[in-house]
N, C-alpha and C positions, 0 to 999 in steps of 0.2 A: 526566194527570200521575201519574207513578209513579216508586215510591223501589227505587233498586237500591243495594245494599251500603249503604254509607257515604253517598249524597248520593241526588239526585233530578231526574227528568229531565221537561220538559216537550215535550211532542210538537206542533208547532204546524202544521196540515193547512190553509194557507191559500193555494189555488190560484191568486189575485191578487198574493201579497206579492213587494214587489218593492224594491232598493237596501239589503237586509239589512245591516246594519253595528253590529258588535260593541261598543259603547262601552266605555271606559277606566273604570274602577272604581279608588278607594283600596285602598290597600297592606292597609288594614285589614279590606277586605270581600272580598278574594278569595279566591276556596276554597267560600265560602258565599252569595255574590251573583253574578250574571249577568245584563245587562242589554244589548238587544238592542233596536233602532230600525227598523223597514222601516215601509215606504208600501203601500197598500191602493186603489188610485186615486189620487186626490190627499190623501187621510186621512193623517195620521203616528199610529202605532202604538207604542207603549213597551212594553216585556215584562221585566221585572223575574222573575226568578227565585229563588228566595231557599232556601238550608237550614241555619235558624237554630242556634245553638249549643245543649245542652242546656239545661233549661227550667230555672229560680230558680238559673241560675250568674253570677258575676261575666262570663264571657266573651260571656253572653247579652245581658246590659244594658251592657254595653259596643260588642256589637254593633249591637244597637235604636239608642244613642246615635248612633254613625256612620252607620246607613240614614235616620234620624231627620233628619240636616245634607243628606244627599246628595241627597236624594227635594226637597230644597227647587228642584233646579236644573230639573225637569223642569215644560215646562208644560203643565200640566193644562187649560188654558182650553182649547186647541185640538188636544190629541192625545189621542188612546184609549191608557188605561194598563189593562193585565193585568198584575196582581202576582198569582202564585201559588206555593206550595211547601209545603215541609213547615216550618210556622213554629212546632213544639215548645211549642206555649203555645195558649191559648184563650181568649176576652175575657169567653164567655159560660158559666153555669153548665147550660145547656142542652147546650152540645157536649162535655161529662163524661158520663160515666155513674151516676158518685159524687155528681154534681154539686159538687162540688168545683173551687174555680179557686189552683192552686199556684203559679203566678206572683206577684213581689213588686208592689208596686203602682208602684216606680219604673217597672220593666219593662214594666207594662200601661199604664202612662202615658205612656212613648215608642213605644209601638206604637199608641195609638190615636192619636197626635200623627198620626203617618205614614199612617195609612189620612182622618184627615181635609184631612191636606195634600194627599195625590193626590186626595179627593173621590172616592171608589172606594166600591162596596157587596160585599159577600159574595154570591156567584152565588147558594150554595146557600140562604142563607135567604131572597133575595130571591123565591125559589120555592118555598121551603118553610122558612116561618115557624116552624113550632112542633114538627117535626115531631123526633126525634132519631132522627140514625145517627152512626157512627164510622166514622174513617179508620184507627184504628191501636188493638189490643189488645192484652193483654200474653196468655201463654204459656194461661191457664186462662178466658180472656175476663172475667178476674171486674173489669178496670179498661181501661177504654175510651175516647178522647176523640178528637174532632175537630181532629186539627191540621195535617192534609191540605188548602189550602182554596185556590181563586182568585179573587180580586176584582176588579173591573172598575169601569171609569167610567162615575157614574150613568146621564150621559144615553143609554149605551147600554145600556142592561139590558134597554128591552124589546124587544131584540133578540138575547135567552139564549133559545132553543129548547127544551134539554135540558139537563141538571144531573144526573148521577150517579154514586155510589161504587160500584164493583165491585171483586172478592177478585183479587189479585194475585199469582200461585202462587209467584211468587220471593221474596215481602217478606211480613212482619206488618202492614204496611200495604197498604190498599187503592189503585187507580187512581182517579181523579177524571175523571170526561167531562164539557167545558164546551163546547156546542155554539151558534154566534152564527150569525145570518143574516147576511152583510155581502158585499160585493162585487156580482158579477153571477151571473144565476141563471141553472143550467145549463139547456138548452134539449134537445128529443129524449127518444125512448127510449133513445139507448145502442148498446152491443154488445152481441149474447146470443150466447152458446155454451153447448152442453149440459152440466150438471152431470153428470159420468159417474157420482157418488154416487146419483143417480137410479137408475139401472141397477143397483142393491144392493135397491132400498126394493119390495117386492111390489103395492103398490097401483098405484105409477104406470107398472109393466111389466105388469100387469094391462089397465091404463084403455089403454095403447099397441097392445097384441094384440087386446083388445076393439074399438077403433076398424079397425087392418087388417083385421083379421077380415071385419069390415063395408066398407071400402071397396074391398077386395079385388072384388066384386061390381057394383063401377061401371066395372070394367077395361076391360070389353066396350063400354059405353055410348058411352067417350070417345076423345080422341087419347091415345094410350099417351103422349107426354110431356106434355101436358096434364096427366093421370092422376096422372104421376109428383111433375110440380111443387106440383100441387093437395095431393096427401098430405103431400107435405113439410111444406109449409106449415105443413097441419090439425097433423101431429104438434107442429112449433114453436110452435102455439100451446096446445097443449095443454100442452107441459111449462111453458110462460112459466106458465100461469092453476094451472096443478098448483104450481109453487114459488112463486107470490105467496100461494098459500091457506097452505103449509105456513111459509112464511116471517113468516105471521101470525101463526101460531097459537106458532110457536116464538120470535115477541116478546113476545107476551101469557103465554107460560110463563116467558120472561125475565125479566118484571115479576114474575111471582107469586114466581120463587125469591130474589128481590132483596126483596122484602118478606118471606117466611119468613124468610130470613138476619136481616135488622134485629129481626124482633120476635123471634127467638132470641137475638138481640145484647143486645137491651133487657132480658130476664128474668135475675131475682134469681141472686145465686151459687149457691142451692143447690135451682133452677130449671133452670137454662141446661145444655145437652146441647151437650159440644164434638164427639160422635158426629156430631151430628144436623149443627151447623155445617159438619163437612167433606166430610159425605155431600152435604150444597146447594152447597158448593163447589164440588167434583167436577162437580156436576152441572149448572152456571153453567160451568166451563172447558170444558164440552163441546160448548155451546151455543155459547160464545164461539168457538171452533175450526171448527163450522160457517161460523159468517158469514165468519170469517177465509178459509177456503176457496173462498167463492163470491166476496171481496173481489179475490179471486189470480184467479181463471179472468176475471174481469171485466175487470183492467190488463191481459190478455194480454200480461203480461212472462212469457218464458220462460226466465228465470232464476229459480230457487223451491228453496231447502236446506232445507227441512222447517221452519226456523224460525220460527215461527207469531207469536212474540213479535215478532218486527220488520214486524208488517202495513199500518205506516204507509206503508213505500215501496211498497204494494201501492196501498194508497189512493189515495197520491198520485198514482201513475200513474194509476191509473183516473180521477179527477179532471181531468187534464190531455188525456187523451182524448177527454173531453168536450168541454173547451176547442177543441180542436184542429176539431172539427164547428162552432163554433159561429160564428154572423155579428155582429160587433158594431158595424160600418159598412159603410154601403153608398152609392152615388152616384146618385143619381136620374137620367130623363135628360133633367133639366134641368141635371144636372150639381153640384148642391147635396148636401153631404154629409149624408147621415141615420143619426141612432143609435139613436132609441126603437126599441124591438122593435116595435110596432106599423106606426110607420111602414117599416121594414124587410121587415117582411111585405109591405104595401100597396105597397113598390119591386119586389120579387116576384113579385108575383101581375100589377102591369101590363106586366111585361116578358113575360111566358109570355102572358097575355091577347093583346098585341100580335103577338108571337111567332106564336100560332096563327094568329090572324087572318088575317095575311099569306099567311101558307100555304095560306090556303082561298081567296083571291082570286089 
């Protein structure tokens, strides 16, 4: 979730959803509400988007009033609701930095109406309870609050994976990552293609000459394409177990610059180093720009304008490719349809099993 210019957009990366349909919104909410219906299997999914008016205005509690009537029509008993946006206000004195809550109490009284009508909980605290970070600061970090946020319905919460705010180089406000298990899970290793950025880094064009070097010496031994195939190989797997090591290591420096940024965030006005904040920023977009890269060579879409910011439709494609590999019915032959993965494998393994067999009598 990330705020550009004037409004805010929600990025929704779900390789199942399916019958997306726009719904009709009052006269009164458009501009600033967007609300969106698709199916997930047989699941109905509500996605409420929201970029509330500014915070202790008449047009804000005016606003609240009308989401307040609308939200009544959706039913919560049987569908997953995600309401997220930038909703300019905060319930809690915890997502202040002032600790301070500006919001009138009409206003916080038809915003809490509304998150207890949809039966919805905050992603982020329901993972981190007590913890404080900001979505949004002003110009010298010295006032901060959380008004970046996505909520979800209870009874799926424990199935939030991930929950994180990260620095958004176009906005004062951060991105929000709300990551759910739902659907069917992807099956395989994948596609791999060589990261050519490899070929820059000295270590692993090192470890690649070190191993030739050495197999070079088994040339004689073998069948010349034997030989050939066998190295290929070793090299493919070489670079796979070289970029899972460095792809760890440059998660776990992810986390560390994500927690320096917060408790820089967190420190007193005349404490806090806005130096020090954009130097860890930089140094978060650069990391982010990596993954984005290996995200691109993964969709093996070869259309790619440098634009790093739109890495969703990179995702996505890769996502779908996966799909594309993957068996999620099969016919036994007895001729009985089967979906568990399990039994799908076991349809599998007796076909080939038989398969051979035959062949050998």
């Amino acid at each position: 979730m990330e705020k550009i210019g004037q409004g805010v957009y929600v990025t929704l990366i779900a390789k199942d959803a399916k019958e997306i349909i726009k719904k009709q919104v009052p006269a009164t909410l458009k501009g600033n509400f967007i609300h969106l219906e698709f199916k997930i299997e047989s699941k109905k999914y509500q996605l409420l988007n929201i970029y509330s008016p500014e915070n202790s205005t008449r047009p804000q509690t005016e606003f609240y009033d009308q989401l307040n009537k609308y939200v009544e029509l959706i039913n919560v008993k049987t569908d997953v609701v995600i309401f997220g946006g930038d909703f300019n206000l905060i319930a809690s004195e915890i997502d202040s930095k002032t600790g301070i809550i500006k919001t009138g109490r009409r206003t916080l009284d038809l915003f809490n109406s509304i998150i207890h009508k949809l039966n919805i909980k905050d992603t982020y605290r329901y993972r981190n309870k007590n913890k404080r970070v900001y979505s949004w600061a002003n110009f010298d970090n010295s006032s901060a609050t959380r008004i970046d946020r996505i909520y979800l319905s209870k009874h799926i919460c424990n199935k939030i994976k991930e929950t994180i705010y990260t620095p958004f180089t176009r906005s004062d406000h951060k991105g929000y990552k709300l990551r759910i298990s739902i659907g069917h899970i992807k099956w395989g290793t994948g596609f791999w293609k060589l990261n050519e950025s490899l070929l820059k880094q000295k270590k692993y064009t090192e470890l690649i000459r070190n191993f030739w070097n050495s197999w070079g010496k088994e040339k004689l031994k073998m069948n010349i394409l034997d030989w050939w195939e066998k190295g290929k190989k070793s090299i493919k797997d070489i670079s796979i177990n070289y970029s899972k090591v460095m792809a760890t290591k440059e998660k776990y420096k992810y986390k560390g610059l994500i927690q320096e940024l917060e408790e820089e965030e967190n420190k007193d006005k005349n404490d806090i180093s806005n130096e020090r904040i954009n130097k860890i920023k930089k140094e978060i977009a650069i990391l982010d720009d990596n993954r984005k890269k290996g995200v691109i060579i993964r969709s093996r879409e070869e259309y790619y304008n440098g634009d790093l910011e739109n890495i969703e439709i990179f995702e996505l494609a890769e996502e779908k490719r996966g799909i594309k590999k993957e068996i999620r019915e099969l016919y036994d032959k007895n001729g009985i349809l089967r979906e568990n993965k399990e039994e799908i494998i076991n349809v599998v393994r007796d076909f080939y099993e038989g398969l051979y067999s035959s062949q050998k009598t």
